[in-house]
C-alpha positions in Angstrom: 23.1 11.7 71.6 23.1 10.5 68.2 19.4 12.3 67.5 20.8 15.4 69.0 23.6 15.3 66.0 21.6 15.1 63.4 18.7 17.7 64.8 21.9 19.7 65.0 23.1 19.0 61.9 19.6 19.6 59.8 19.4 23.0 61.6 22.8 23.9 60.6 21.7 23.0 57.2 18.5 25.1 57.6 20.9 27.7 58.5 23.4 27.5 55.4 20.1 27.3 52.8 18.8 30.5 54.3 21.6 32.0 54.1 22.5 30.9 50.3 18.6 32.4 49.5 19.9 35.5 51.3 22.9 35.8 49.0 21.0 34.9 45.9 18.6 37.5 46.8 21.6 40.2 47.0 23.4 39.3 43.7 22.5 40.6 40.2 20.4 37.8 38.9 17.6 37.8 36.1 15.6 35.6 38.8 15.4 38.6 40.8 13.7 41.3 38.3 11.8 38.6 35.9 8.8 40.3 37.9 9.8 43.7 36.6 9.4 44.4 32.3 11.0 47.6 32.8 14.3 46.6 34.0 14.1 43.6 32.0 14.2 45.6 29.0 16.7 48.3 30.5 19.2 45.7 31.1 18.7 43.1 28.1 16.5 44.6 25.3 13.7 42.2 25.3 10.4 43.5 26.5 9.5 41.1 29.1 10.7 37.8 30.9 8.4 36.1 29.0 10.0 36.7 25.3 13.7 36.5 26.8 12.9 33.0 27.6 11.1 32.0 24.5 14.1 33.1 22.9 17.0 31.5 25.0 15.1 28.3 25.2 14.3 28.1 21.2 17.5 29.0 20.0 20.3 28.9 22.1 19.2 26.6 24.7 20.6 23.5 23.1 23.7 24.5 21.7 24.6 26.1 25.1 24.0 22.8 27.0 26.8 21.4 24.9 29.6 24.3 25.4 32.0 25.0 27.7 33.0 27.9 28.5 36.4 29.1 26.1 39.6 29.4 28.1 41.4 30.8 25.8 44.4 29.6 23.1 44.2 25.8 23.7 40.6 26.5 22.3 41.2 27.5 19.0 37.1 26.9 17.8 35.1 26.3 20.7 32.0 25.8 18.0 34.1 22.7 16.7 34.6 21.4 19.9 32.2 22.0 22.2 33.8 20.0 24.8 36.5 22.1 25.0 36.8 24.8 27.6 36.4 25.3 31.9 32.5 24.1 33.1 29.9 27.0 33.5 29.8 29.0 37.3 26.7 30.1 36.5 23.4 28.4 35.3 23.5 28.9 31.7 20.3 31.7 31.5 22.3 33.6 34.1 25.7 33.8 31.7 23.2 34.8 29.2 21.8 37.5 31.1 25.2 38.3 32.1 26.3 38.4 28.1 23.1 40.4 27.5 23.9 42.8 30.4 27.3 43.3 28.9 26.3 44.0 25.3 23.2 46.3 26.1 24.4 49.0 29.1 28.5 48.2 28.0 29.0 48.0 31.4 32.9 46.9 32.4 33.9 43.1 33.7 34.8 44.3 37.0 31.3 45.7 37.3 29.6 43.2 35.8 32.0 40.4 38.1 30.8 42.5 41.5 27.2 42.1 40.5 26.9 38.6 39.7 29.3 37.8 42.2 32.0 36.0 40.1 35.9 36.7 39.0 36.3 39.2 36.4 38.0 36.6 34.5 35.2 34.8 34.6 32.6 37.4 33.0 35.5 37.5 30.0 35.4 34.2 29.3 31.8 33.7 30.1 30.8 36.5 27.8 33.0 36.1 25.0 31.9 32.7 24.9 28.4 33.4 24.4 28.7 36.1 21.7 30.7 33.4 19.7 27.6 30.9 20.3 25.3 33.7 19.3 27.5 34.8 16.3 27.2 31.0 15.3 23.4 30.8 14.9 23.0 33.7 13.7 25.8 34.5 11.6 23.6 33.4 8.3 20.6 35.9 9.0 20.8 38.6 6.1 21.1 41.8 8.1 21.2 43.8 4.9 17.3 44.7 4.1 15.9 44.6 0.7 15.1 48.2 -1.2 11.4 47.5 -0.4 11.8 47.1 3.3 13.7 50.0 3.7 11.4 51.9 1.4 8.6 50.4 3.5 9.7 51.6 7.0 11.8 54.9 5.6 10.4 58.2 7.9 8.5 60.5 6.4 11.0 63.0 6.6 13.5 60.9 4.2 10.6 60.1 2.0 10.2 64.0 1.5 14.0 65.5 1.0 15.9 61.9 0.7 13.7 59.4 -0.8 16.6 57.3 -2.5 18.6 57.1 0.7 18.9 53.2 1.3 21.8 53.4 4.1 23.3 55.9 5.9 27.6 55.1 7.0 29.6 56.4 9.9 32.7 55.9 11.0 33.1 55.0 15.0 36.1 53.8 17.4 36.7 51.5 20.3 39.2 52.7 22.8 41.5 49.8 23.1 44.8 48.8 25.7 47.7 50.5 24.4 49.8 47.6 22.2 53.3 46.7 24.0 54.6 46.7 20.4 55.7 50.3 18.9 54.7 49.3 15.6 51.0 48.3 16.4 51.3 51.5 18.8 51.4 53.5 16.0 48.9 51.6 13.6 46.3 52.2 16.4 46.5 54.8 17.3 44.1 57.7 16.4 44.7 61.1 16.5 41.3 62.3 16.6 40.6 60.4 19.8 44.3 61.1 20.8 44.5 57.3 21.9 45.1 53.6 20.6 41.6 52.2 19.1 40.1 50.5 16.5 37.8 51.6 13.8 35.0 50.1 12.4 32.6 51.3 9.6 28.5 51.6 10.6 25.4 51.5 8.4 22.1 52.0 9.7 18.7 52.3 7.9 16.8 55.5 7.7 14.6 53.9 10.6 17.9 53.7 12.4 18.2 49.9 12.1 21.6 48.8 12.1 22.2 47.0 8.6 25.8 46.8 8.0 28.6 46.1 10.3 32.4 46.4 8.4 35.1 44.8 10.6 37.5 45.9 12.7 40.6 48.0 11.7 43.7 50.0 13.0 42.6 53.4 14.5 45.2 55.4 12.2 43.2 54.5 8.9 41.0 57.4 7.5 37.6 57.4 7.5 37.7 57.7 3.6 40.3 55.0 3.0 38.0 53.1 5.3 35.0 53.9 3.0 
């Protein structure tokens, strides 16, 4: 009787691992499409598997095995304290796919939670803490190119009516939860989008590369006082 137990109990164990492969197999997970360059770069930005992991395990792979994830105000620097935080739900190259998914297509948390198969909480947290750790690394790369690179990749068309153009501005706005306080109500909110946001000023390159980032301010400021 005893050998029928455990024959049992393997082939209920059998059973449960199958049925964990089937599950994996239905959630969003960059295991699933590393086969597939096109959706790799649809949903991350990198052109291949191959690159995305170069990347993740050359930079971020180390500082990522020391991090928790950041639950909130009793964390006030997770980057000082890496101890701080709630343990990972995912494996680590899955919460940056997740934070990759998030940033590239903008898609929202209870979205992104029904794919991966996690709380939307979770995808907050998880994501949030990963942009810190990526702002953290790369917060001391010069994003503001020289006169000679932009020159140097500058479109024919600006080399011909706008040769001196070495940055192009824009105003944009983020749509953001309307503030319970009337005050920062009316500090946020913008008429031209007829809601509460926030405004941020954009440069870009004449090759369209993104080059200067202001930060963030009340939706009610003009785009000249912004400027």
């Amino acid at each position: 009787k005893h050998q029928e137990l455990e024959l049992e109990v393997k082939e209920l164990k059998d059973e449960l691992h199958e049925s964990e492969n089937y599950m994996s197999q239905l959630l969003f997970r960059l295991e699933n499409i590393k086969q597939k360059d096109s959706l790799i770069k649809f949903y991350t930005g990198f052109p291949d598997f191959a690159t995305l992991i170069i990347f993740y395990e050359e930079i971020l792979k180390g500082d990522a095995e020391e991090m928790r994830v950041w639950k909130g105000k009793d964390c006030k620097d997770s980057f000082d304290d890496f101890k701080c935080g709630r343990p990972h739900k995912l494996p680590l190259v899955e919460e940056f796919f997740m934070t990759l998914v998030r940033l590239r297509l903008g898609l929202l948390e209870l979205d992104i939670a029904n794919r991966f198969g996690v709380s939307q909480s979770t995808v907050s947290r998880t994501t949030l803490t990963w942009i810190n750790l990526m702002y953290h690394n790369f917060k001391a790369i010069e994003r503001f190119p020289s006169w000679s690179v932009v020159k140097k990749y500058m479109p024919d068309i600006f080399k011909k009516e706008y040769p001196n153009t070495r940055i192009i501005i824009d105003a944009t706005e983020f749509a953001i939860e309307r503030p319970s306080s009337l005050l920062n109500q009316s500090s946020t909110f913008s008429s031209y989008k007829n809601k509460n946001t926030v405004k941020v000023l954009v440069g870009i390159t004449p090759s369209g590369a993104i080059s200067f980032v202001s930060q963030s301010y009340e939706g009610s400021i003009s785009d000249r006082k912004l400027v």
